[in-house]
C-alpha positions as CSV (number, residue, x, y, z in Angstrom):
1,X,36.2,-46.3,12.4
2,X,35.0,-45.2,9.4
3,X,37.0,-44.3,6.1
4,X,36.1,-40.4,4.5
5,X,34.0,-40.5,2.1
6,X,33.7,-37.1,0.3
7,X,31.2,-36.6,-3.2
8,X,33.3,-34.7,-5.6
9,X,30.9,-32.3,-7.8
10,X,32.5,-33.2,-10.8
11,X,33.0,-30.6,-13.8
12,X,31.0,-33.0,-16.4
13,X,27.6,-33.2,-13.4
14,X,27.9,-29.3,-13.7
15,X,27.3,-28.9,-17.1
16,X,24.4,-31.6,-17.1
17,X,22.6,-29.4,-14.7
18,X,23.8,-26.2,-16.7
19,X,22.4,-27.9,-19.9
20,X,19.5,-29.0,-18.2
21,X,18.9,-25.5,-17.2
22,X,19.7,-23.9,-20.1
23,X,17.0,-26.2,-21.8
24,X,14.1,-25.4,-19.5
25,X,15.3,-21.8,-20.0
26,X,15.0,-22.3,-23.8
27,X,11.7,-23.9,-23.1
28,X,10.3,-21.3,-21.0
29,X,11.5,-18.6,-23.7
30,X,9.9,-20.5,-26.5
31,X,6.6,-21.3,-24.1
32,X,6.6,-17.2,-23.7
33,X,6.6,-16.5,-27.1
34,X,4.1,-18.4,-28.0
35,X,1.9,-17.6,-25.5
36,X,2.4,-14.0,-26.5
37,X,1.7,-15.0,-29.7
38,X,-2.0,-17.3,-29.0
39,X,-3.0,-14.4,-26.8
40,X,-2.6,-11.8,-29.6
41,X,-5.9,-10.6,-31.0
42,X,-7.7,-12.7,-28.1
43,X,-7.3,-11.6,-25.1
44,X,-10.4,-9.5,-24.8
45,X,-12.1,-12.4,-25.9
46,X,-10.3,-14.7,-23.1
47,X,-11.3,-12.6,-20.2
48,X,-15.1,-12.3,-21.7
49,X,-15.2,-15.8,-21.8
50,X,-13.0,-16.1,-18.4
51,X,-15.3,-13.7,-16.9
52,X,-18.7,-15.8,-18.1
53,X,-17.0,-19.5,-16.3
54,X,-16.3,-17.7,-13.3
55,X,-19.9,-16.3,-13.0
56,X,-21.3,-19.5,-13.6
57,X,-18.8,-21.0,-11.4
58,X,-19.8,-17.9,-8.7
59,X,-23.6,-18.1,-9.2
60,X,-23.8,-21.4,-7.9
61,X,-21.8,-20.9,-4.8
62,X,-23.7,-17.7,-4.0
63,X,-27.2,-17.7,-2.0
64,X,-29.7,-16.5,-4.2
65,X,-30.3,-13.6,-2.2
66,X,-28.3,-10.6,-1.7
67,X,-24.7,-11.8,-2.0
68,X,-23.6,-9.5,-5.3
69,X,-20.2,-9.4,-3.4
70,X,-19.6,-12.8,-5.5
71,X,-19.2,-10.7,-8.7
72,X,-15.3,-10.0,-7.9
73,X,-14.3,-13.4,-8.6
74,X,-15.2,-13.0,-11.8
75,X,-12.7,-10.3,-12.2
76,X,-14.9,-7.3,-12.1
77,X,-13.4,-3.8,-10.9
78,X,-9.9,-5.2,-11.1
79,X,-6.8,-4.5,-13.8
80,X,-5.6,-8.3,-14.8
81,X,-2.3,-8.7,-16.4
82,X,-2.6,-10.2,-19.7
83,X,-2.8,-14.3,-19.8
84,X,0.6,-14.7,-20.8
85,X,2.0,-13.3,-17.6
86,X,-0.2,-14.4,-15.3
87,X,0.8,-17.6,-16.7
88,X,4.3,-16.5,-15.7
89,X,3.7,-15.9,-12.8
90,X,1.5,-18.9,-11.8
91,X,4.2,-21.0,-12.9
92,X,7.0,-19.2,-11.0
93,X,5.0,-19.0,-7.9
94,X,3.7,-23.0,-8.0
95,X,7.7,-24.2,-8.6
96,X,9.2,-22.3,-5.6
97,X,6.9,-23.9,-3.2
98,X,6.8,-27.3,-4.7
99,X,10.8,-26.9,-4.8
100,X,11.0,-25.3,-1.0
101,X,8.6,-27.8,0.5
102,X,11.2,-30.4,-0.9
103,X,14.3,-28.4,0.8
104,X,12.3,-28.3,3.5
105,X,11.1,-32.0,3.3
106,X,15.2,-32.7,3.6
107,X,15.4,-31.3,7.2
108,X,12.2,-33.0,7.8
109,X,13.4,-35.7,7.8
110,X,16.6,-35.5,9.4
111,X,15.1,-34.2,12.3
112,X,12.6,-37.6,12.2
113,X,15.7,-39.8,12.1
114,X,16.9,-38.1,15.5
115,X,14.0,-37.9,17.4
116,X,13.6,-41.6,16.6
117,X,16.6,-42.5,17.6
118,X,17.1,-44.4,14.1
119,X,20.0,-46.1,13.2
120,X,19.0,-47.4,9.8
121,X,19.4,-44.2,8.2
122,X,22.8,-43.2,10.0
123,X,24.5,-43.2,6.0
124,X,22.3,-41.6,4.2
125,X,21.4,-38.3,6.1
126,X,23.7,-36.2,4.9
127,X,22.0,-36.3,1.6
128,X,18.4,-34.5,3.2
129,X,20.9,-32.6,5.0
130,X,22.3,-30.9,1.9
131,X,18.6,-30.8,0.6
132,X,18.1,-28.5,3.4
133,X,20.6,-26.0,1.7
134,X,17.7,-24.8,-0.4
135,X,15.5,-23.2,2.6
136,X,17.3,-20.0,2.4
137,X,16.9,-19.4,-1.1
138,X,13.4,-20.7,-1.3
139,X,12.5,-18.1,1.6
140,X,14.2,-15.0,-0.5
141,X,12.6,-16.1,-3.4
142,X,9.3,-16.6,-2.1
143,X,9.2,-13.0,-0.2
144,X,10.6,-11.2,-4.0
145,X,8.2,-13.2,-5.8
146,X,5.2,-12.8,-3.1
147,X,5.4,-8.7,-4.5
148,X,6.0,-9.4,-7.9
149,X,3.0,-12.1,-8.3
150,X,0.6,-10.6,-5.3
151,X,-2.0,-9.0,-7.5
152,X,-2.4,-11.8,-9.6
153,X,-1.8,-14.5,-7.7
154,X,-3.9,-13.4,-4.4
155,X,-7.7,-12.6,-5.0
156,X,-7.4,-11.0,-1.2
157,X,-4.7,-8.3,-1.9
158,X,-7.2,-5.8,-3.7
159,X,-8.3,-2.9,-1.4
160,X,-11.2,-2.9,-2.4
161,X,-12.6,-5.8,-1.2
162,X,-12.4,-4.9,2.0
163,X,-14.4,-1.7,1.7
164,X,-18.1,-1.5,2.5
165,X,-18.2,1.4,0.0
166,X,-16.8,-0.3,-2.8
167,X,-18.7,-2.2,-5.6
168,X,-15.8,-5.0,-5.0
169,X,-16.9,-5.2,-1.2
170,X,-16.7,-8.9,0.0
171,X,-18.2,-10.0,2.9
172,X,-16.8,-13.2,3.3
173,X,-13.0,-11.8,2.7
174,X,-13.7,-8.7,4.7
175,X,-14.1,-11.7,7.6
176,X,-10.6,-13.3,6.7
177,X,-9.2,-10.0,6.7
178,X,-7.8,-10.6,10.0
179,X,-5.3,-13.4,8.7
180,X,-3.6,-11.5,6.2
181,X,-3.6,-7.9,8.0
182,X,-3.6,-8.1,11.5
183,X,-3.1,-5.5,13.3
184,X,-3.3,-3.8,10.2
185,X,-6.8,-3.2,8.4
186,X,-7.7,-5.2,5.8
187,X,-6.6,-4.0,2.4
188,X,-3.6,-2.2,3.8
189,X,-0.4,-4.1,4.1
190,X,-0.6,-8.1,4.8
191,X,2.0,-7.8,7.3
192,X,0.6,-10.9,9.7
193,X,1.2,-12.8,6.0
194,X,4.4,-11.3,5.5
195,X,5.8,-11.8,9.4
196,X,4.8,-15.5,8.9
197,X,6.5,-16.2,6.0
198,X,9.8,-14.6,7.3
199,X,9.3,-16.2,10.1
200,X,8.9,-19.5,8.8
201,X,11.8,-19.5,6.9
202,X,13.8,-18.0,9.7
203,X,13.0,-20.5,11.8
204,X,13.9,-23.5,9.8
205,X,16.8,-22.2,8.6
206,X,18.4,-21.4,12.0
207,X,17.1,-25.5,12.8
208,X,19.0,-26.2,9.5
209,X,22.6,-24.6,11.0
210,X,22.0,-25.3,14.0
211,X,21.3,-29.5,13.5
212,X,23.9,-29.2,10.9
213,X,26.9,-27.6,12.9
214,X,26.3,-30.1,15.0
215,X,26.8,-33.2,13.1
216,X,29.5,-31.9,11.4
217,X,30.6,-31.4,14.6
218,X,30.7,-35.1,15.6
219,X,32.9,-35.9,12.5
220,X,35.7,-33.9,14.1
221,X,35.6,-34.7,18.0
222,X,33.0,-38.1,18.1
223,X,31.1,-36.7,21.4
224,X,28.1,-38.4,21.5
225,X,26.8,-35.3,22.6
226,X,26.6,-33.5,19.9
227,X,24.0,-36.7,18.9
228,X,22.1,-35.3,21.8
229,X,22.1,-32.1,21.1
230,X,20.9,-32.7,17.8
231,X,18.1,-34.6,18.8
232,X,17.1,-31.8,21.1
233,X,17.0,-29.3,18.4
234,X,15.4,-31.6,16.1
235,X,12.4,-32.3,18.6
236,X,12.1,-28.6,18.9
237,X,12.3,-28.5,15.2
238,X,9.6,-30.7,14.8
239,X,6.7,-28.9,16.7
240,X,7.3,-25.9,14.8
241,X,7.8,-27.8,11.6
242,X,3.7,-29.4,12.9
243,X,2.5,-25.8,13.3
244,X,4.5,-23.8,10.5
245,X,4.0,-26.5,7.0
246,X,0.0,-26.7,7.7
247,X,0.1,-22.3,8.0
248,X,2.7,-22.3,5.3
249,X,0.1,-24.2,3.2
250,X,-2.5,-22.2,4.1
251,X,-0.9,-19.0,3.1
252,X,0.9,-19.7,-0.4
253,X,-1.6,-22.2,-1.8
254,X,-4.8,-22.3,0.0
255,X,-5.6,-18.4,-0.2
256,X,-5.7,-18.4,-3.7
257,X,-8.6,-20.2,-4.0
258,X,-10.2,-17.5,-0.8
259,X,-13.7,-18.4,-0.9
260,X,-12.8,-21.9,-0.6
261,X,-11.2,-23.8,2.6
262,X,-10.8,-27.4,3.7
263,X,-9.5,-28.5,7.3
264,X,-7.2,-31.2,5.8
265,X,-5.2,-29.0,3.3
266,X,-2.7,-28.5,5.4
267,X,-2.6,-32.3,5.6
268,X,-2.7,-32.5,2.2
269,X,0.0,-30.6,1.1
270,X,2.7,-32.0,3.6
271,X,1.3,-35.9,2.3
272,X,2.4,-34.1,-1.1
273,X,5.5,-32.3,0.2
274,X,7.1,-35.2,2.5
275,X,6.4,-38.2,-0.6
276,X,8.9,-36.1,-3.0
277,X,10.9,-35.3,-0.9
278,X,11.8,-39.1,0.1
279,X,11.8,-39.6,-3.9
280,X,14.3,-37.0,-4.2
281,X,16.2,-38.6,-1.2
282,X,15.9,-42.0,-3.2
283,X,16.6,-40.9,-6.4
284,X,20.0,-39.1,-5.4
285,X,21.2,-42.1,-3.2
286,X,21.1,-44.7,-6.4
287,X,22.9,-42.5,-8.3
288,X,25.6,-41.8,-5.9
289,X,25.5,-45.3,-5.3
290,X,25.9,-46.2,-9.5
291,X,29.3,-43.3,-8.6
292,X,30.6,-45.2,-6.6
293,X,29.9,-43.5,-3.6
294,X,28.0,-44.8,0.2
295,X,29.7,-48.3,-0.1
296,X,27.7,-48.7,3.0
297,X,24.4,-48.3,1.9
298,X,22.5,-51.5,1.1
299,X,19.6,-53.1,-0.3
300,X,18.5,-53.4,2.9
301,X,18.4,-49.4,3.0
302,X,17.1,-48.5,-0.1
303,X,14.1,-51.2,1.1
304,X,13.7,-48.7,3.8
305,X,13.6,-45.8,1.5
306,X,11.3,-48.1,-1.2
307,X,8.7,-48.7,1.4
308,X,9.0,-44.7,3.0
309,X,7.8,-44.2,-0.9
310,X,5.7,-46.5,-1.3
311,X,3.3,-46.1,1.9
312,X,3.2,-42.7,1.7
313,X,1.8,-42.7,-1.6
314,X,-0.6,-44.8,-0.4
315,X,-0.5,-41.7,2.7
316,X,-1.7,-39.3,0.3
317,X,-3.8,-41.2,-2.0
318,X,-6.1,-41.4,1.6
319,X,-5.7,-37.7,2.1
320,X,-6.7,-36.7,-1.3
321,X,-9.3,-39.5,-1.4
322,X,-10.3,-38.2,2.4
323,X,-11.0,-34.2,1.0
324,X,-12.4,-35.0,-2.0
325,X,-15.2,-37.3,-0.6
326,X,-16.4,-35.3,2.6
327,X,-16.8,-31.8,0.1
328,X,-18.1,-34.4,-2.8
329,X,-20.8,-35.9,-0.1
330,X,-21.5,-32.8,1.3
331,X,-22.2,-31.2,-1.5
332,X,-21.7,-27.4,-0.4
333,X,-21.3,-25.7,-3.6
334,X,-19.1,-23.0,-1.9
335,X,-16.5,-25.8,-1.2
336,X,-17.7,-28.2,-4.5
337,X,-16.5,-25.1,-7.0
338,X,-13.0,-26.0,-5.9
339,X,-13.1,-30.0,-7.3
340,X,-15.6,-28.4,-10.5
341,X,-13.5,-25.7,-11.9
342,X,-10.7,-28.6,-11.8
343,X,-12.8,-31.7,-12.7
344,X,-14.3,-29.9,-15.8
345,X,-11.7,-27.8,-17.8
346,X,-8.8,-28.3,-19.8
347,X,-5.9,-28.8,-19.0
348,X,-6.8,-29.6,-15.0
349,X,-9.4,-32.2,-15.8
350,X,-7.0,-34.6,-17.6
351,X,-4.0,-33.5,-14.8
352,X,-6.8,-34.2,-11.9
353,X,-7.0,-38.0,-12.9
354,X,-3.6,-38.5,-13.8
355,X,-2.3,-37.5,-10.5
356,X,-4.3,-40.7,-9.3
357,X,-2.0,-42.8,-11.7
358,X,1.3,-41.3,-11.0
359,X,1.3,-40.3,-7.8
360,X,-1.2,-43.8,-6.2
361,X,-1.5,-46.5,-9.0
362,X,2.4,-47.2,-10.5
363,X,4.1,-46.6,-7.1
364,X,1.7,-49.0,-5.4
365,X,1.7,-51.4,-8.4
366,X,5.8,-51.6,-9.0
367,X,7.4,-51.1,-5.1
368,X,4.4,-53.5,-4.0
369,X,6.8,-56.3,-4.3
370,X,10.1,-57.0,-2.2
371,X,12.7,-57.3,-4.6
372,X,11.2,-54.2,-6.7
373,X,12.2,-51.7,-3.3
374,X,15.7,-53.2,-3.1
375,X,16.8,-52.5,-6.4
376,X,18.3,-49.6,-7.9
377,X,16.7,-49.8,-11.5
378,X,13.3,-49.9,-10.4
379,X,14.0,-47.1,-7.8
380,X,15.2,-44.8,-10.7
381,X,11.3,-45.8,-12.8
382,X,9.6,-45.1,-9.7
383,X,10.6,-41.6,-8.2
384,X,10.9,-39.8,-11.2
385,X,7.3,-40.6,-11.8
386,X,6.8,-39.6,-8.4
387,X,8.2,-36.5,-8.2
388,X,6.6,-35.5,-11.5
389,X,3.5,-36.4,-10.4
390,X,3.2,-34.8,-7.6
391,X,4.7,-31.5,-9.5
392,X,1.5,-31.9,-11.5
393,X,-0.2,-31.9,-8.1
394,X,1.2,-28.8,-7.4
395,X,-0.1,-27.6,-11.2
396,X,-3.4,-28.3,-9.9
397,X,-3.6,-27.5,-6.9
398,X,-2.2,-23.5,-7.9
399,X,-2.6,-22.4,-11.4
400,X,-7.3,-23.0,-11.4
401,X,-7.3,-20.5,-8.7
402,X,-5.2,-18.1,-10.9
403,X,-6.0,-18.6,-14.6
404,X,-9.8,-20.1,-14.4
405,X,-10.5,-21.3,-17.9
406,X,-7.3,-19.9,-19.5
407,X,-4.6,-22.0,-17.7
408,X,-2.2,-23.5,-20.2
409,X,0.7,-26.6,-19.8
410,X,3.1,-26.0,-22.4
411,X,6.5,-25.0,-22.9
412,X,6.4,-22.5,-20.6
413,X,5.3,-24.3,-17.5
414,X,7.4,-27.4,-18.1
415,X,11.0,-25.0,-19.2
416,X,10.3,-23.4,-16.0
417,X,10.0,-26.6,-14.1
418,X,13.2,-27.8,-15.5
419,X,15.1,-24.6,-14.5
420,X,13.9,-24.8,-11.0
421,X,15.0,-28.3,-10.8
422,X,18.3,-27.8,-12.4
423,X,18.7,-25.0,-9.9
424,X,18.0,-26.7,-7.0
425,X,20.1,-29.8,-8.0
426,X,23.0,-27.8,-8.3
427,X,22.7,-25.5,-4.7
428,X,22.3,-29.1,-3.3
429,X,24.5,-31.0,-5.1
430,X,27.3,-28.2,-4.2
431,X,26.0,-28.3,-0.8
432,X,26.7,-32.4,-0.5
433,X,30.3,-31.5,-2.1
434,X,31.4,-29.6,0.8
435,X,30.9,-32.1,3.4
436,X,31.5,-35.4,4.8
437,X,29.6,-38.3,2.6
438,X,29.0,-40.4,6.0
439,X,29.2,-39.5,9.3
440,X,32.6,-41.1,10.5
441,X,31.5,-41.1,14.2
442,X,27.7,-41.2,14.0
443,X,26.7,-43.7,17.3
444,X,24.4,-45.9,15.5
445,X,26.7,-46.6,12.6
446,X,27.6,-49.2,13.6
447,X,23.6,-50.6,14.1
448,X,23.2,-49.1,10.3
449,X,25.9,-51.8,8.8
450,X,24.5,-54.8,10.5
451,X,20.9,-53.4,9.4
452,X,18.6,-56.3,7.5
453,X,15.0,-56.7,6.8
């Protein structure tokens, strides 16, 4: 039998995360004015000069004959919000899906633990559980900001690209149009984009309360069949999950950059996605663990979760490693323009390189050892660099596609980050609060306290 074990969300961890939003709010407002300030006087001179990079940058990835349709990118024929908000909205839009994949991440792998039938991680799921608390408001963020950033954000939302009479007409678009606006024509409403994203988040939020009722389920009764039932839903779960996070990608972080497409970006941003999210799991297990709390959990368990972090950085360090050198030996400028604009401008050249460090060389250098994956303090170096990393990742892959040569990382960027992060803490945190700590009649408990490696 196993004793209750319930997190208390204690008044004092509330107003660390209020602070810590409050800050990032304070940042963001200070970032803001600034930016207001910089762009003051320059902005006609910004979109000149963004205009003249992105016609370069278009130039080469157009034929030399007969493809003037290029000329959009540069901006031609459109009204652009000044830099500041674009930056504003980049930022917003590039957090809620870096935060959402993580939420979603937590479900993720819940659902892996049951359709493995793995007993290691019988203590510890509640904790990706509760992660899972932030699909819901993800999903209604994402569909507000979708119409508040769509012009911006989304090269393929202006009509007239997808009219042959236009002098914005673009041929290759106009052939996409089908992905965004089906049945619809292209340049109407997106509803196929729209009806996916709703869908998505439909979907694995129903998974979320359906999985969840049922382990909470088990705490009261001990059935081992509502084990089996969740293991049922979570296979279910996982096909659509296979289908859904590579589409999902596709839609809210591919199709910004339209023109360009790669066959492992959905790949890509799950490697990205599913390596925070086990840092996130990691992070918040050692410092229940320093509470007090999951007297159960071991070294032997936080191994598990050490080596989870430390191959799968090593996961998408051969995914990114794996795009970048078929479009690099290929040498197609129409997918090359994608690595350029972010290879040779500030501030995504530096950001490019150091993603390499944080996300590939320190995790692989400090959990390569043992002892370094079994212990707390070295867990708390490793995934905040992770998850920072791999938010700069998320920098990188969004904001060239939106600001070209005028992207910033400042105050703004970062505040924001640390709002989104303060928000999520707290939704999950208050999500944790609310249920049982361990599963009290979870069938491989007792496998998970004789587990040793």
């Amino acid at each position: 039998m196993i004793a209750e074990e319930k997190y208390e969300f204690k008044p004092e961890t509330q107003r660390k995360i209020f602070i810590l939003g409050v800050v990032g709010l304070l940042l963001f407002a200070l970032g803001v004015f600034l930016a207001m300030r910089s762009g003051h006087g320059h902005e006609e001179h910004d979109k000149k000069a963004s205009t003249e990079i992105s016609k370069s940058l278009t130039a080469s990835v157009a034929p030399q004959e007969g493809h003037e349709e290029h000329k959009v990118e540069a901006g031609e024929g459109h009204h652009e919000s000044p830099t500041w908000v674009k930056r504003i909205k980049t930022s917003l839009w590039q957090n809620n899906v870096f935060f959402a994949g993580i939420g979603i991440i937590g479900l993720f792998f819940v659902a892996i633990q049951y359709a493995a039938q793995a007993g290691w991680s019988a203590p510890i799921k509640r904790i990706p559980l509760a992660m899972g608390s932030w699909i819901p408001v993800a999903g209604v963020m994402m569909l507000v900001l979708w119409f508040f950033v769509k012009g911006d954000i989304f090269h393929w939302t202006h009509h007239g690209l997808f009219d042959p009479n236009s002098g914005d007409f673009d041929k290759i678009i106009n052939g996409k149009a089908g992905f965004f606006y089906w049945p619809m024509a292209g340049g109407s409403f997106p509803i196929f984009f729209i009806a996916r994203m709703i869908i998505f988040f439909g979907l694995w939020w129903l998974f979320l309360v359906l999985i969840r009722k049922e382990m909470l389920a088990e705490d009261i009764d001990g059935s081992t069949q509502h084990w089996f039932t969740a293991r049922k839903f979570s296979a279910i779960f996982l096909i659509i999950f296979a289908v859904s996070s590579s589409v999902s990608a596709w839609d809210w972080v591919m199709s910004i950059d339209t023109h360009w497409f790669s066959t492992m970006f959905g790949w890509y941003v799950f490697a990205s996605w599913w390596v925070t999210g086990l840092s996130v799991i990691t992070l918040i297990l050692v410092y229940l663990k320093d509470a007090g709390y999951l007297k159960m959990v071991n070294a032997n368990h936080l191994h598990d979760l050490g080596k989870f972090i430390f191959a799968f950085s090593i996961f998408w360090t051969y995914i990114w490693f794996g795009q970048f050198l078929l479009i690099y030996y290929a040498n197609i400028p129409e997918e090359t323009v994608y690595f350029i604009s972010r290879m040779k401008t500030a501030p995504y050249n530096w950001i490019f390189y150091a993603n390499l460090f944080l996300n590939f060389v320190f995790p692989f250098l400090l959990l390569m050892t043992r002892d370094a994956k079994r212990h707390i303090s070295m867990l708390k170096v490793v995934c905040p660099i992770v998850i920072v990393g791999h938010w700069f990742d998320f920098y990188n892959m969004v904001t060239p596609g939106v600001m070209k040569n005028e992207g910033g990382l400042g105050f703004l960027e970062i505040g924001l980050g640390l709002f989104f992060f303060a928000a999520f803490l707290y939704v999950v945190l208050s999500s944790l609060s609310k249920i049982q700590l361990v599963a009290k009649h979870h069938p491989f408990m007792e496998e998970s306290m004789h587990h040793h490696i």
